[in-house]
N, C-alpha and C positions, 0 to 999 in steps of 0.2 A: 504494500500500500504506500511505503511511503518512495520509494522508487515511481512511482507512477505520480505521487504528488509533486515529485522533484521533475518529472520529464513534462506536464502541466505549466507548471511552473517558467521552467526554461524557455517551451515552447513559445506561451504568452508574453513573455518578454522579449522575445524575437520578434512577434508578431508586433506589438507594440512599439521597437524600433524598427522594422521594417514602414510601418505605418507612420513616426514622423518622420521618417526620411522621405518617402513620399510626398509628404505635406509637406517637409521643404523645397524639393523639389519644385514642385507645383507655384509654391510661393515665388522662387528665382524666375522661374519661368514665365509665371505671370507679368513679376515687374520687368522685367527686362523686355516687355514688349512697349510698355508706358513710355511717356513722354522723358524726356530728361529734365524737363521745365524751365521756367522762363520766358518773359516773352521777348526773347534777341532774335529777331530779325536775322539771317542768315541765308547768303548769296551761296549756291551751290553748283561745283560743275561737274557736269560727268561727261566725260571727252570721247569721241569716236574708239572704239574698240576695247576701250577699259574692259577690264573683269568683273563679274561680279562680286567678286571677294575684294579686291581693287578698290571697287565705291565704297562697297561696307566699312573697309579700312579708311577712307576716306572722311565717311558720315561719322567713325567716330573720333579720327582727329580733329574735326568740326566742334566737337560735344554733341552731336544731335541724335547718336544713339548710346545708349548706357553699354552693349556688352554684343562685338561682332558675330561669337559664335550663334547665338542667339539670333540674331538678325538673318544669318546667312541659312538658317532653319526652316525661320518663319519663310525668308523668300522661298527656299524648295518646297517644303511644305505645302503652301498655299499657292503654288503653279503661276506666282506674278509674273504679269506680261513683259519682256524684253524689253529693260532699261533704257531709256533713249538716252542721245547724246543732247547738251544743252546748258545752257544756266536758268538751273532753277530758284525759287524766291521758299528758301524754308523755314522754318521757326522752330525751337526749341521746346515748345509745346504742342508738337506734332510727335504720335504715336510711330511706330513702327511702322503699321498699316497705313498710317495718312501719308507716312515718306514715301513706301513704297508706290502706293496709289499716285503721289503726286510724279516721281520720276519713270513711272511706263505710259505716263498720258502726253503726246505729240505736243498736247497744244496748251501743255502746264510751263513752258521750257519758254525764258524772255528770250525775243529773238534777239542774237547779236549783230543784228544788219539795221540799215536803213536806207533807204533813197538818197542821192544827192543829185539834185538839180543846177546843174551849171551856169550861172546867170552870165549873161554879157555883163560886161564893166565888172567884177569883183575879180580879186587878185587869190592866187592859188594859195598865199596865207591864210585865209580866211576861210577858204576848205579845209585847210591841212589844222586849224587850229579845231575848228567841229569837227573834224574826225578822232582829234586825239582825247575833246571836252568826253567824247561820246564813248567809247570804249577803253577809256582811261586807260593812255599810251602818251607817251611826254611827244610835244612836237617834233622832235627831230627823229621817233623813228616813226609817225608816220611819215615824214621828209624821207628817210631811208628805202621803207617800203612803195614808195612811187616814185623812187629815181630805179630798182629794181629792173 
């Protein structure tokens, strides 16, 4: 009898650790899909060809996700669409789910172009100074990249 109350015994207290480990588990996993918080404003780029693993690493040199492993999961896991390239407008009170959502959507991504209309009478300084205002590039290499 008391050989069976000692393997009882054992048993439930395995059970019982097995069971908060679980619930930690579950807990990590949880937050680490949340927000990192904050509300900072955050300019984000992901570049033609990059990796998945690549941006994740990326998003959490930013701060905007808590814990890449995690993140590189939730992406397989949940079948997210093909990262686009682009700059995207993020925030630090965006989830997991809202980062990813916002980087496979084409038309989430600021464009990095504009028009420029050439007027008679203006001097090619004053293209070259809007183009550098606008993509924040010091005048001289836009100057570089159109003497090219």
């Amino acid at each position: 009898m008391k050989k069976s109350k000692k393997i009882i015994i054992i048993l439930s207290a395995f059970l019982v650790l097995i069971i908060c480990a679980l619930a930690g588990v579950l807990v990590f996993y949880n937050n680490s899909f949340k927000a990192v918080g904050g509300d900072t404003p955050v300019e984000f780029t992901v570049s033609n060809g990059e990796s998945v693993k690549t941006i994740i690493s990326n998003l959490k040199e930013k701060g905007l996700i808590k814990n890449e492993k995690t993140a590189y999961f939730y992406y397989v896991t949940n079948k997210v669409d093909s990262l686009k390239a682009g700059l995207y407008p993020l925030n630090k009170n965006q989830s997991v789910k809202e980062i990813f959502e916002t980087l496979s959507g084409s038309n989430n991504a600021i464009e990095e172009s504009f028009e420029v209309m050439f007027i008679p009478g203006n001097r090619m300084d004053y293209y070259i100074e809007r183009i550098a205002a606008f993509f924040h590039y010091s005048e001289e290499e836009v100057e570089a990249k159109l003497s090219d």
